[in-house]
C-alpha positions in Angstrom: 0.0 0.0 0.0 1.2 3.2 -1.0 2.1 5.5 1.4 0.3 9.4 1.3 1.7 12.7 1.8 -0.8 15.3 3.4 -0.3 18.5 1.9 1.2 20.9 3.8 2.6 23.6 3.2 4.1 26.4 4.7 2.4 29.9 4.8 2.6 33.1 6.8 -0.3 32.9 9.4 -1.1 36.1 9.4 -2.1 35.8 5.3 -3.9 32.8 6.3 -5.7 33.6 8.7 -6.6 37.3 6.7 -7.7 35.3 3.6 -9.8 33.1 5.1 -12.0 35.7 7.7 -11.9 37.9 4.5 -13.7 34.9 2.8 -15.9 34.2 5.7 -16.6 38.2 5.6 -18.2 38.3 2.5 -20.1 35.3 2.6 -21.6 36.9 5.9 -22.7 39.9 4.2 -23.7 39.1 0.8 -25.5 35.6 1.8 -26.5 36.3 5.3 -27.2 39.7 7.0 -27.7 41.9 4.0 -31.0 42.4 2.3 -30.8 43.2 -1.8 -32.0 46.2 -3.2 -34.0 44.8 -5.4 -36.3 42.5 -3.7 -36.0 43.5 0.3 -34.8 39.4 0.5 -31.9 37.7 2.0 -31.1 33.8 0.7 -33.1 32.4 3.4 -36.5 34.4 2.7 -35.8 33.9 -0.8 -35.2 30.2 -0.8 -38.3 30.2 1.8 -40.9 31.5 -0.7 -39.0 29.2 -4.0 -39.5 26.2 -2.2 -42.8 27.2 -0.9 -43.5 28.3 -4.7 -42.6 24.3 -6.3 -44.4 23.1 -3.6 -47.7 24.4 -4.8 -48.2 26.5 -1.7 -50.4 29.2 -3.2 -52.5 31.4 -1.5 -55.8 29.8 -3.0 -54.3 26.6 -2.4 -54.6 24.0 1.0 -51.9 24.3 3.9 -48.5 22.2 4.4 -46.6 21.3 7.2 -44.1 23.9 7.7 -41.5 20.8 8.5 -42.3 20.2 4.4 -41.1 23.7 3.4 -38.1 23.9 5.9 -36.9 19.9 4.5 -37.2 21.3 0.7 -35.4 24.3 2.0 -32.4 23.1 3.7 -32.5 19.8 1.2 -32.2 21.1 -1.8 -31.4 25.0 -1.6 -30.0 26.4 2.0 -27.7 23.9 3.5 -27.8 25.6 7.2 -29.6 24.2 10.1 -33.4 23.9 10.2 -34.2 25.6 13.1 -32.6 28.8 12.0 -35.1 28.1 8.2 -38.0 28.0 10.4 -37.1 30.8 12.7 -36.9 32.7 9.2 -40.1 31.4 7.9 -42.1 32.3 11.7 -41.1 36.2 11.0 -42.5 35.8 7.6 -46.0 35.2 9.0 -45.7 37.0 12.3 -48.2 40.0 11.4 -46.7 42.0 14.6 -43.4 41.9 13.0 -43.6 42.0 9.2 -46.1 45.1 7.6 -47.3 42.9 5.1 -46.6 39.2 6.1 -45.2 36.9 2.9 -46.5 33.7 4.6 -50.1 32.5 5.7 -49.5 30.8 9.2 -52.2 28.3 10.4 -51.0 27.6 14.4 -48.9 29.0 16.8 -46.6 31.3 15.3 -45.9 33.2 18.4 -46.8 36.5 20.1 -45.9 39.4 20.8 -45.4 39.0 24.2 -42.1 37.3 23.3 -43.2 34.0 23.2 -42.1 30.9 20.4 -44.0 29.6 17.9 -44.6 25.6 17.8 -42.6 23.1 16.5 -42.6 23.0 12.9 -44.1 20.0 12.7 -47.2 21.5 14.3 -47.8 24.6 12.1 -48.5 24.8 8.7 -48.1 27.4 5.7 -48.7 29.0 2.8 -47.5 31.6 0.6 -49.9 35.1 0.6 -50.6 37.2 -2.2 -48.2 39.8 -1.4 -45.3 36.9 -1.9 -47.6 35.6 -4.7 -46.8 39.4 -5.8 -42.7 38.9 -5.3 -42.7 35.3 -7.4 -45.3 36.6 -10.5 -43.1 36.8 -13.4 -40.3 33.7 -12.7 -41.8 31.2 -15.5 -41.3 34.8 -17.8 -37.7 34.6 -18.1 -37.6 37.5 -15.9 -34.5 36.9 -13.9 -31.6 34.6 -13.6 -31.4 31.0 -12.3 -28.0 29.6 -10.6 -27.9 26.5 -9.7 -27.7 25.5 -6.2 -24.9 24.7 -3.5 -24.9 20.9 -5.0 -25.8 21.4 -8.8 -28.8 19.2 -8.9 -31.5 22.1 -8.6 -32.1 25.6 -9.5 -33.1 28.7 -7.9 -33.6 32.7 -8.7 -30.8 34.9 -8.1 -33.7 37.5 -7.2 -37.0 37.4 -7.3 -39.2 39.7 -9.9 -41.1 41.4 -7.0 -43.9 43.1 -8.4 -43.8 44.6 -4.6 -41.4 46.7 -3.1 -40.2 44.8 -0.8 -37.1 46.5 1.2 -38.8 49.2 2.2 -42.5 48.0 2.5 -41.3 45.3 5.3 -37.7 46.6 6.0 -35.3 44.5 7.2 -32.8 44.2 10.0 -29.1 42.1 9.8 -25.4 42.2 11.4 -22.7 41.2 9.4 -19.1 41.2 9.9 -18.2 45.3 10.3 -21.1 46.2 9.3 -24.9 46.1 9.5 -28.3 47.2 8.4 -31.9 48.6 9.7 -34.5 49.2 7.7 -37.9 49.9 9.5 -41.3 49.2 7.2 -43.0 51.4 5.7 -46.7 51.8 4.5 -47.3 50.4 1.0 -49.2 53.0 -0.7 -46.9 56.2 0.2 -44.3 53.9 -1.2 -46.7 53.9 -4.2 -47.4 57.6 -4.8 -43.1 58.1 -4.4 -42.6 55.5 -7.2 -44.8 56.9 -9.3 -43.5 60.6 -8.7 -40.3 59.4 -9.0 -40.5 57.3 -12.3 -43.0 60.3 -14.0 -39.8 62.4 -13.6 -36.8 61.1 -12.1 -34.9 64.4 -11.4 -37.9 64.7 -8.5 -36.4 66.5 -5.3 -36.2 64.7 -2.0 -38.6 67.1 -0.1 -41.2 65.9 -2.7 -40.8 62.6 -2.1 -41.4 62.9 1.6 -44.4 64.6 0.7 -45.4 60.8 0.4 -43.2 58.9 2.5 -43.8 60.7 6.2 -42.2 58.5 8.1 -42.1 54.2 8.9 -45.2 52.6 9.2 -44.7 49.8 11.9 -46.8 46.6 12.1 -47.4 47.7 15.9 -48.7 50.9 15.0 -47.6 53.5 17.8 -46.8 57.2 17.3 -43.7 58.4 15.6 -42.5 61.6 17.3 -39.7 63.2 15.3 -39.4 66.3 14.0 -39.8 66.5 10.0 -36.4 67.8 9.8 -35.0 64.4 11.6 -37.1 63.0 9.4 -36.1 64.6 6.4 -32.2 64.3 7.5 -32.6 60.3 8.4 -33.6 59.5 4.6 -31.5 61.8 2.8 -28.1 60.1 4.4 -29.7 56.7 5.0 -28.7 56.9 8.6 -30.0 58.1 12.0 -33.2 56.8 13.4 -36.9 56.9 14.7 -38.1 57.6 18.3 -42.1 55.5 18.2 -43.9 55.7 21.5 -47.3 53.6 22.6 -50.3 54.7 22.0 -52.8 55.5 24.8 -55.9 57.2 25.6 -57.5 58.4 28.8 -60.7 56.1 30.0 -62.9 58.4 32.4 -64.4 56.9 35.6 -66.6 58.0 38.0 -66.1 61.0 40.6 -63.0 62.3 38.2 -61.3 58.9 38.4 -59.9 57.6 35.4 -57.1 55.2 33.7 -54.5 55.2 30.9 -55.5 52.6 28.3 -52.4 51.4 26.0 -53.6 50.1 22.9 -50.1 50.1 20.8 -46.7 49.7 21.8 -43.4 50.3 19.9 -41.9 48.1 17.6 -40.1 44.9 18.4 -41.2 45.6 22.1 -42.5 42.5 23.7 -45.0 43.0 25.5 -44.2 40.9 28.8 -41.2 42.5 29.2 -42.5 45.7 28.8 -45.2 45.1 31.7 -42.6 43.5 33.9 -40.0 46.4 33.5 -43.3 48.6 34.8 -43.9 46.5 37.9 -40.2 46.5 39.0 -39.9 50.3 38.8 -43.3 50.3 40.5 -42.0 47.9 43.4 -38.7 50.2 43.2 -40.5 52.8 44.4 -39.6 55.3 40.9 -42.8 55.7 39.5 -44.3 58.2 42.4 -47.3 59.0 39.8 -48.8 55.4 39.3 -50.5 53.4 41.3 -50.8 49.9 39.8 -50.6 47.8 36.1 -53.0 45.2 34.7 -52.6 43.5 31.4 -56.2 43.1 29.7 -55.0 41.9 26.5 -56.5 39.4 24.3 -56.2 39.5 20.7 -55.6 43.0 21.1 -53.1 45.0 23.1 -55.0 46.6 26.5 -52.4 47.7 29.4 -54.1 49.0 31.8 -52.5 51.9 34.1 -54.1 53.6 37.3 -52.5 56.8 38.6 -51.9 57.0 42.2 -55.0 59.8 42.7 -57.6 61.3 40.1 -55.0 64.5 40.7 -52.4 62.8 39.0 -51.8 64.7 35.5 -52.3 61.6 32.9 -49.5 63.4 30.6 -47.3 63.7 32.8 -47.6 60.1 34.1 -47.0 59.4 30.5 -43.9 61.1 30.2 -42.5 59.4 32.8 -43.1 56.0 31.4 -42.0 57.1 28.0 -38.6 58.6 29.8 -37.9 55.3 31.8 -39.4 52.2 29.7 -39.5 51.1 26.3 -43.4 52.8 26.0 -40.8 54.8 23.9 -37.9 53.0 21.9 -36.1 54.0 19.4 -35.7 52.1 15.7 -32.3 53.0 14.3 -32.4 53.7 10.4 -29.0 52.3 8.5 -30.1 51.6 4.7 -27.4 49.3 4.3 -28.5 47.1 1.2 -26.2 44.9 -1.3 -26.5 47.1 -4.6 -27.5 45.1 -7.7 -26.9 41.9 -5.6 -23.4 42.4 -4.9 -22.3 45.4 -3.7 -22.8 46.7 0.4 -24.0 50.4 0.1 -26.1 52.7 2.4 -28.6 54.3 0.2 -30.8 57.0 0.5 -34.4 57.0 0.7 -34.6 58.1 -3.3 -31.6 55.9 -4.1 -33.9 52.4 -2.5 -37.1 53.7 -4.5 -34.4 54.2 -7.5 -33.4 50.7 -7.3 -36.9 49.4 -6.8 -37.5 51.1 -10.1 -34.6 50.3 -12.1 -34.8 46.3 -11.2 -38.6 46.6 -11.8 -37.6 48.3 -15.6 -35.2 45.2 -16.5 -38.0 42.6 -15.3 -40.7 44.4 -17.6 -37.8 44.2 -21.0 -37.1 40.6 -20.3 -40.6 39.5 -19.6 -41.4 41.1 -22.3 -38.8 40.1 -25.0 -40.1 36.0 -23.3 -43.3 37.3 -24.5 -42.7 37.8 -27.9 -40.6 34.8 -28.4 -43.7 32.8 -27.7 -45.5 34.6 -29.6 -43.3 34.8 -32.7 -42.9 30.6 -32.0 -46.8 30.6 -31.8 -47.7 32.3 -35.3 -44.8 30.5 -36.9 -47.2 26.9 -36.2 -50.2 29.0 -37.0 -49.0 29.9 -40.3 -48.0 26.5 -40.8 -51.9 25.2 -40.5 -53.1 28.1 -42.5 -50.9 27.2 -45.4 -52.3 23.3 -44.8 -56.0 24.1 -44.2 -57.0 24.8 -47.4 -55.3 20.8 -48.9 -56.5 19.4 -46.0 -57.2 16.1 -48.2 -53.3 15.8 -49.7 -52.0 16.3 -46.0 -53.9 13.4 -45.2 -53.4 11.9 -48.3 -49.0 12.2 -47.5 -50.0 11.1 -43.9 -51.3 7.9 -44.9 -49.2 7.0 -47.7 -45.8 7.6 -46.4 -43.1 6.2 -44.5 -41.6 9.4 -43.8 -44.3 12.4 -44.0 -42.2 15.2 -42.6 -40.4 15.6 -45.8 -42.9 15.4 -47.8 -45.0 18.0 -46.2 -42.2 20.6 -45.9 -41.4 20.4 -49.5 -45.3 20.4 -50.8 -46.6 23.1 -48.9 -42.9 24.8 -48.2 -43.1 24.6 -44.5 -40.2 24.9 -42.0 -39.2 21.5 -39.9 -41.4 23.5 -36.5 -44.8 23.7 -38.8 -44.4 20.2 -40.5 -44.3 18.5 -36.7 -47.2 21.0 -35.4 -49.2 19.5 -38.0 -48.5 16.1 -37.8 -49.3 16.4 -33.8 -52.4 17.6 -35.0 -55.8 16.0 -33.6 -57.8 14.8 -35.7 -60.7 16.3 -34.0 -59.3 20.2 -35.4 -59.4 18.9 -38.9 -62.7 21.1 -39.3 -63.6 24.2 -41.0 -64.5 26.3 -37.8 -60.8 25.7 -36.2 -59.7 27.6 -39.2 -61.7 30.4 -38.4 -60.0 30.4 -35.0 -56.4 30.2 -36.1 -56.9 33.8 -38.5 -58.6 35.1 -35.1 -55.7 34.3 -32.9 -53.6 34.8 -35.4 -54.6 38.4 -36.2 -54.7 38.7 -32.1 -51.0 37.2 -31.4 -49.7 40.0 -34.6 -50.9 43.1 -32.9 -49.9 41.8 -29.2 -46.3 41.4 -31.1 -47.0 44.8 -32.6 -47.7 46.5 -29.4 -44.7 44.7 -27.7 -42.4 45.6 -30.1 -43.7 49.2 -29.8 -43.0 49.1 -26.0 -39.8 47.4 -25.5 -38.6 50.6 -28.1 -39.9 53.3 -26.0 -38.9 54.4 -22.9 -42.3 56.4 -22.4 -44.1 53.6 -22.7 -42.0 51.5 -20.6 -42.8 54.3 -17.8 -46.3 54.2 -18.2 -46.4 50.2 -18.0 -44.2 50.5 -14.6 -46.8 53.0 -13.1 -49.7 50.7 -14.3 -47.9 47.9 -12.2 -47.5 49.8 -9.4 -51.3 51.6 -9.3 -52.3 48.0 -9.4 -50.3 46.7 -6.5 -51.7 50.1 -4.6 -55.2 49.2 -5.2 -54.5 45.6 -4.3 -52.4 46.1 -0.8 -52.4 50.3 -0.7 -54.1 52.6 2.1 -57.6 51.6 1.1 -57.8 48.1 1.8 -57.8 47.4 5.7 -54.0 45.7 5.5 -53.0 48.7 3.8 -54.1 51.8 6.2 -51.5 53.2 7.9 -50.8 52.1 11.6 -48.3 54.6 12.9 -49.2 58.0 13.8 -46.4 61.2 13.4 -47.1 63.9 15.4 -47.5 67.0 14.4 -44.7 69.9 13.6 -46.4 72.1 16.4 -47.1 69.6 19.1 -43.2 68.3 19.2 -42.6 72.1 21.4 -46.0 70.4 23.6 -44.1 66.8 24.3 -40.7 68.8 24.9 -42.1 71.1 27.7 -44.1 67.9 29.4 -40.7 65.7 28.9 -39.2 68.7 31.3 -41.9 68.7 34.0 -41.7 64.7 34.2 -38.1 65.0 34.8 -38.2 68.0 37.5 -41.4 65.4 39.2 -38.7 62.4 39.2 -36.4 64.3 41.2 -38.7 64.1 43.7 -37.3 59.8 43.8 -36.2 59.3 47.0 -32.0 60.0 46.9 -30.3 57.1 48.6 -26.6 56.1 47.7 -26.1 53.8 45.1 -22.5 52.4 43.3 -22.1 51.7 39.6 -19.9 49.0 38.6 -19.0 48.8 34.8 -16.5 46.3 33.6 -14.1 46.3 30.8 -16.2 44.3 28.1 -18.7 47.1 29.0 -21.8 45.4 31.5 -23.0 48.2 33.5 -25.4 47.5 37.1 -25.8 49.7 40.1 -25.5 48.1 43.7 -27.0 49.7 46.8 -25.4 51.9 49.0 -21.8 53.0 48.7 -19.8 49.4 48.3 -15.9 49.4 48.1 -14.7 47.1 45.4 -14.7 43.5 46.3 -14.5 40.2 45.5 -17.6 39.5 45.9 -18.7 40.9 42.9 -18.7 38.8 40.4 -18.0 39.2 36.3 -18.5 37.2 33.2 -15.7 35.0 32.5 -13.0 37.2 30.9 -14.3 40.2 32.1 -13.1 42.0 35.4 -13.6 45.5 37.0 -13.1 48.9 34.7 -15.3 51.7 36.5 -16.5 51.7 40.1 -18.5 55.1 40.6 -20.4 56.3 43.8 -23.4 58.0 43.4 -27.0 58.9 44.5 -30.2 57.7 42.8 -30.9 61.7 41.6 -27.4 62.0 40.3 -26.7 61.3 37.0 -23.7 59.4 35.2 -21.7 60.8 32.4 -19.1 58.6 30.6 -16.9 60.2 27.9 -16.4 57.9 24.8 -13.1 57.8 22.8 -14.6 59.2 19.7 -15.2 62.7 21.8 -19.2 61.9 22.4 -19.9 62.3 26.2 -23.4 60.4 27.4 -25.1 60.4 30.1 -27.8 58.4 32.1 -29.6 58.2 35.2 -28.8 56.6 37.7 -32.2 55.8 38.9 -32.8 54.1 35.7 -29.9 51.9 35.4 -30.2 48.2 36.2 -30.2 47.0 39.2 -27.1 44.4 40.5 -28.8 41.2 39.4 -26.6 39.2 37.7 -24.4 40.8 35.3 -26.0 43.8 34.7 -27.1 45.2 30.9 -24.5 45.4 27.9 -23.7 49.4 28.0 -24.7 49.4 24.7 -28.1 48.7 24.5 -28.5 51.9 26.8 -26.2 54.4 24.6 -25.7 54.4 20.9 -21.9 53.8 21.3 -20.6 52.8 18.2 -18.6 49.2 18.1 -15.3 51.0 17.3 -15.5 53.3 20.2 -15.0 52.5 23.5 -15.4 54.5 27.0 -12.4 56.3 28.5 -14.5 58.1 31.8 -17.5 57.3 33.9 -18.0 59.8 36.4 -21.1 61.2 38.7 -22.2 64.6 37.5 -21.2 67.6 39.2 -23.0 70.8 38.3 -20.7 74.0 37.5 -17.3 71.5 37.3 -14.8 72.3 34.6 -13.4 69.5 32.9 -10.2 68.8 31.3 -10.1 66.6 27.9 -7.1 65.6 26.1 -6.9 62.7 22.6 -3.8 60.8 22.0 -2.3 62.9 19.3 -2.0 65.2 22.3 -4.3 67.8 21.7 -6.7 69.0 24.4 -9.0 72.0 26.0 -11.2 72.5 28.8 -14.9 72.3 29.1 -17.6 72.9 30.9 -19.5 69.6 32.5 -22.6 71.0 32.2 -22.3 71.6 28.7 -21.7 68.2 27.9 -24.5 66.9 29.6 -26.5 64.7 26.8 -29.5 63.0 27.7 -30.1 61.6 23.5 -28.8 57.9 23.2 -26.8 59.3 20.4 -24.6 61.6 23.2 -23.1 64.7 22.2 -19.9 65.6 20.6 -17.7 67.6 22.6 -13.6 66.6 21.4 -13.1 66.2 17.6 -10.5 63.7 17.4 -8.5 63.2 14.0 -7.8 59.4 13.3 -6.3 57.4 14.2 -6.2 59.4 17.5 -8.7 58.8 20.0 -9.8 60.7 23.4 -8.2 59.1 26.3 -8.5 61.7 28.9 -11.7 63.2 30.6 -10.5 64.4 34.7 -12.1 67.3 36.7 -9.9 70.8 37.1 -8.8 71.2 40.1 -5.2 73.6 40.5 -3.0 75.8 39.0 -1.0 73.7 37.1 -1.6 70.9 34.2 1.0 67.5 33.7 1.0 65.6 31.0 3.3 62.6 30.1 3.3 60.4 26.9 3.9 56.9 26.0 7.6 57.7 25.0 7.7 58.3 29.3 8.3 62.4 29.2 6.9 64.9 31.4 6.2 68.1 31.3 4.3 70.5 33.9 2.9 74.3 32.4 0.3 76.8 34.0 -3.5 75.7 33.7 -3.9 79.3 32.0 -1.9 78.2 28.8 -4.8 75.4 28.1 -8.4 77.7 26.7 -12.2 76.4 27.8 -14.0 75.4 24.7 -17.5 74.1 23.9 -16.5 71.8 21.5 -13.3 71.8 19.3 -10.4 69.9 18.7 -8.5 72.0 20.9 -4.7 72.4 20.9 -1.5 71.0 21.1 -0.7 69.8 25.3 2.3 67.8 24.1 4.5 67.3 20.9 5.6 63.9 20.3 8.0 62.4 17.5 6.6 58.6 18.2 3.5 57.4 20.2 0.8 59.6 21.9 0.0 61.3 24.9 -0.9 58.9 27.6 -2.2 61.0 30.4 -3.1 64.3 31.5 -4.2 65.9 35.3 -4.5 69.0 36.8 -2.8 69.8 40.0 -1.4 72.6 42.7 1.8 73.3 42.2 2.3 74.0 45.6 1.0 70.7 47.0 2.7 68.5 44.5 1.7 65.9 41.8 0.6 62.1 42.5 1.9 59.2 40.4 -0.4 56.1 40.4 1.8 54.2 42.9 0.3 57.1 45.2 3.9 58.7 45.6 3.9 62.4 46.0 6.2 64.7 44.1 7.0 67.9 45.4 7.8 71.1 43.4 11.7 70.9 44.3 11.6 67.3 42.6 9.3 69.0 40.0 11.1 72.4 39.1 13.2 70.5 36.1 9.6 69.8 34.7 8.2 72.6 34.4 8.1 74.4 31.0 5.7 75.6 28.3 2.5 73.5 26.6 3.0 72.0 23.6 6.7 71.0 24.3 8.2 67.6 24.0 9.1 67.3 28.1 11.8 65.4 29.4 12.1 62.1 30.6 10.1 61.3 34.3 12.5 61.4 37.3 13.4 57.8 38.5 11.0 56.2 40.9 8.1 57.4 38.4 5.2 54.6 38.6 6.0 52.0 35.5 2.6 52.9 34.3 3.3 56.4 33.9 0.1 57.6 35.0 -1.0 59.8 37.7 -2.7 59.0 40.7 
């Protein structure tokens, strides 16, 4: 037996490793997490509604087991695991989280209180008329087929989609570096844009959100941005929506009433929701409600009561929206593979464009399929016209020859097509009527090719077939059918100032919480929870594995946190809203919008009237004032422009006369505080020169009383004086018996 050789060989693992997480990358994006353009569909919803499609699963058609679709599905088309197929197909029906659902459930598909649907094997399926919408066109020739991860089968590279998908139902995905967040939108707005935008396409972006207002959520709720946001949001195809429950006010007798909620935000479950409310009840921060009932059914009924008939049901309101998810916010980040391949974020216009565009090329090839049939039709017509009139020597060649097809061509001068049409013939059409039929369809099928030909050579008339299309799909699923109406409210321009002024009396009504001490602990991978009391760190407290102790803050429940990220935002939270010391705590970012590059440098209690001093690592820095960086948006507020790669990495409270500042090359130097300005915002200027690396800290001090290292040893100005210089030089290297870290205490 002969002996084998593996085949190794001998590669730089950094190349490695690079090619093969680049390969894993863009598999990620382009088959996973990113929607296309042109039909609003990842793989997995696509393959969903192909298999679903073969299977015969029409909307007029009976129910299948959804264990059927998901074996055809991960058998022959999406070789991933089933649970994740089914997980996909669950959304598709889920009417509380898809605007207009591609799949008819029958069973449990889940709720919106959070809970799963059942077993695959219980439910069953069927495709709707919306996805019957998506798949009209695919026996047309109207897109490409590839074949499939094993070769045997076929599937669409995109699907027609007579409906416009992306937008209509949105979508949501993370992918390696990058992600996307579409929210849904309501069908016939989308209608009225296309159509404004295909009658002329130089159409300005103001007119198109004459149409589009805003997301239309499943949920309904009320959208409460200002047009502008609005307006800024779609243009850049980032930022986000803030959506808040709907309520009204039931009246009771003697002046009593209760808050009814009847809609809450998207993606909110429900139980959640209502148990987030009880514990902030049973915590003692809600001092304007008295209890919570859930009275739903089909529909969504929360019931709240107020603590008197005093209370002021807005203001009760506000509090709610300002401390639960009664108000969440939908980020908007139109990142879409363009034509299928490439990861862009488009604008509002530039997603209708593409709608369009794809729409254009499925009309030319559906229609060039078109009048190949029809030019292969009249060719066999023509051939039994030419026949009908010798009907008696066709049947004479039939019967009397071996080989007829010859024959035939050469007596009546037909073409190999027309000679087989014939001889397939039934004997039944041999009648004078049929020929009266073929010159009707005949004359019919020439001016269809007529007006086909016409169309697929003007672009006008192209335009006007597109609107057609799309006036159709509006009167089919548009805002007068009862799917269609819109579900989200937006607010009003002039009631925004209303909501502003109410969210400031809430907030002065919840200082009225009862102040006790509290400590925030955040650790390094960034899992934030607040312990009662003022604890000293411990032990005892315990961290993921991997994780360990970053920031340990004391606090009280009125104070507020701020935390200073390394792209120059500074957030801030309060404290009476953050989560309690329960396990591990929240991920800090599902409380601030803090990007995944950036990471926090400060966490610190806020202290009215304090000046603060901020410095980056290229060593630039200024001084601010605390209260101007206070930021109560989830998006924070940008106080240090940093130039990359540089990054913020100081944030420390002024206090003395003096500033020091030492890099990572180890030098120090020591200048007034009056050489460094107070800005609002800026960049500000140079603290240290450095010829390699960056600064690495920064404090402020009295020069008098010395300077702290972080080993807690004090300096004094004699041991000082050779320090002390001018800002922005290069320093000199620290005395000996510096810390090794370099930092100050």
């Amino acid at each position: 037996m002969a002996e084998t050789k593996d085949d190794i060989r001998p590669e730089q693992l950094s190349k490695a490793l690079g090619e093969r997480y680049l390969a894993y990358a863009l598999s990620t994006i382009t088959m996973r997490a990113l929607p296309d353009a042109r039909d609003g569909l990842k793989p997995v919803h696509r393959r969903v509604l192909w298999a679903m499609r073969l299977l015969g699963l029409n909307p007029s058609a009976g129910f299948k087991k959804s264990a059927r679709v998901v074996g055809d599905v991960i058998g022959k088309y999406h070789p991933h695991g089933d649970q994740s197929v089914y997980d996909a197909l669950v959304r598709l029906a889920q009417d509380f989280a898809v605007r207009y659902p591609l799949v008819d459930g029958q069973g449990n598909f889940g709720n919106v209180d959070g809970d799963n649907a059942a077993a695959m094997r219980y439910t069953e399926s069927r495709l709707t008329e919306v996805a019957q919408a998506l798949l009209d066109g695919l026996d047309e020739n109207a897109v490409d087929f590839r074949t499939t991860y094993d070769g045997e089968e076929e599937e669409p590279v995109v699907l027609p989609a007579a409906f416009p998908n992306l937008l209509a139902n949105g979508s949501s995905g993370i992918a390696v570096g990058m992600a996307t967040s579409i929210p849904p939108h309501n069908l016939g707005e989308l209608c009225q844009a296309l159509v404004a935008l295909i009658d002329n396409p130089n159409v300005q972006d103001r007119t198109i959100l004459k149409f589009v207002k805003g997301p239309d959520f499943p949920t309904g709720g009320v959208l409460i941005d200002s047009p502008e946001t609005i307006a800024d949001a779609y243009k850049t195809g980032r930022g986000g929506f803030r959506v808040r429950a709907h309520w009204t006010k039931e009246e009771g007798t003697r002046g009593a009433y209760q808050i009814v909620i009847d809609e809450i935000p998207y993606q909110v479950q429900k139980a959640k929701l209502i148990e987030r409310i009880a514990e902030l009840l049973e915590q003692k921060k809600l001092p304007l409600l008295d209890d919570i009932h859930d009275e739903s059914a089909e529909d969504i009924r929360i019931v709240l009561t107020p603590k008197s008939r005093t209370v002021e049901a807005e203001i009760l309101m506000e509090q709610l929206f300002r401390q639960t998810d009664l108000e969440a916010r939908f980020p908007l980040n139109m990142n879409v593979l363009d034509g299928g391949l490439v990861p862009k974020v488009m604008s509002l216009r530039e997603a209708l464009q593409a709608f369009i565009d794809h729409r254009r090329e499925v009309l030319e090839r559906r229609t060039s399929h078109r009048l190949e049939k029809i030019a292969t039709r009249l060719e066999v017509l023509e051939g039994y016209l030419a026949v009908y009139l010798n009907l008696d020597k066709v049947i004479k060649i039939i019967r009397n020859e071996d080989e007829p097809k010859p024959k035939l061509m050469k007596a009546f001068g037909l073409n190999e097509t027309q000679a087989e049409a014939i001889l397939n013939m039934r004997l039944r059409s041999l009648r004078k009527l049929e020929e009266m039929e073929i010159r009707a369809e005949h004359d019919a099928l020439t001016k269809e090719q007529k007006d086909l030909k016409k169309l697929l050579g003007s672009d006008k008339q192209k335009s006007e077939k597109l609107i057609e299309e799309i006036k159709a799909i509006d009167a089919k699923f548009g805002v007068k059918t009862v799917l269609g109406r819109r579900r989200t409210q937006i607010i009003e321009a002039k009631h925004i100032d209303k909501i502003e002024a109410l969210a400031e009396e809430a907030a002065t009504l919840e200082s009225a919480i009862e102040r006790e001490p509290v400590t925030i602990v955040c650790s390094e991978k960034g899992w934030l929870r607040t312990f009662k009391g003022h604890q000293e760190p411990s032990d005892a407290v315990k961290y993921r594995e991997g994780d360990r102790e970053r920031f340990w803050v004391h606090a009280e429940t009125t104070d507020k946190v701020m935390m200073l990220a390394t792209d120059g935002r500074f957030f801030t939270l309060d404290c009476a809203k953050l989560p309690g010391g329960r396990g591990n705590g929240d991920a800090i970012r599902t409380l601030i919008d803090l990007p995944p590059e950036s990471d926090l440098v400060a966490m610190f209690a806020h202290q009215p009237g304090r000046k603060l001093l901020l410095a980056a690592t290229t060593g630039h820095g200024f001084i601010t004032s605390e209260d101007e960086a206070v930021a109560m948006t989830r998006s924070g507020k940008r106080v240090m422009n940093v130039k990359t790669p540089g990054e913020a990495a100081v944030c420390t409270p002024v206090d003395g006369d003096s500033v020091a500042v030492i890099g990572d090359n180890r030098k120090l130097v020591i200048f007034g505080l009056e050489e460094v300005p107070e800005m609002a915002r800026g960049q500000g200027i140079y603290l240290q020169r450095y010829k390699d690396g960056g600064l690495l800290d920064a404090v402020t001090f009295i020069w008098k009383e010395g300077l702290h290292d972080q080993n807690n040893r004090a300096w004094s100005p004699a041991e000082l004086k050779d320090w002390k210089g001018a800002r922005a030089q290069a320093g000199r290297l620290v005395p000996r018996g510096f810390a090794k870290s370099g930092k100050f205490g």
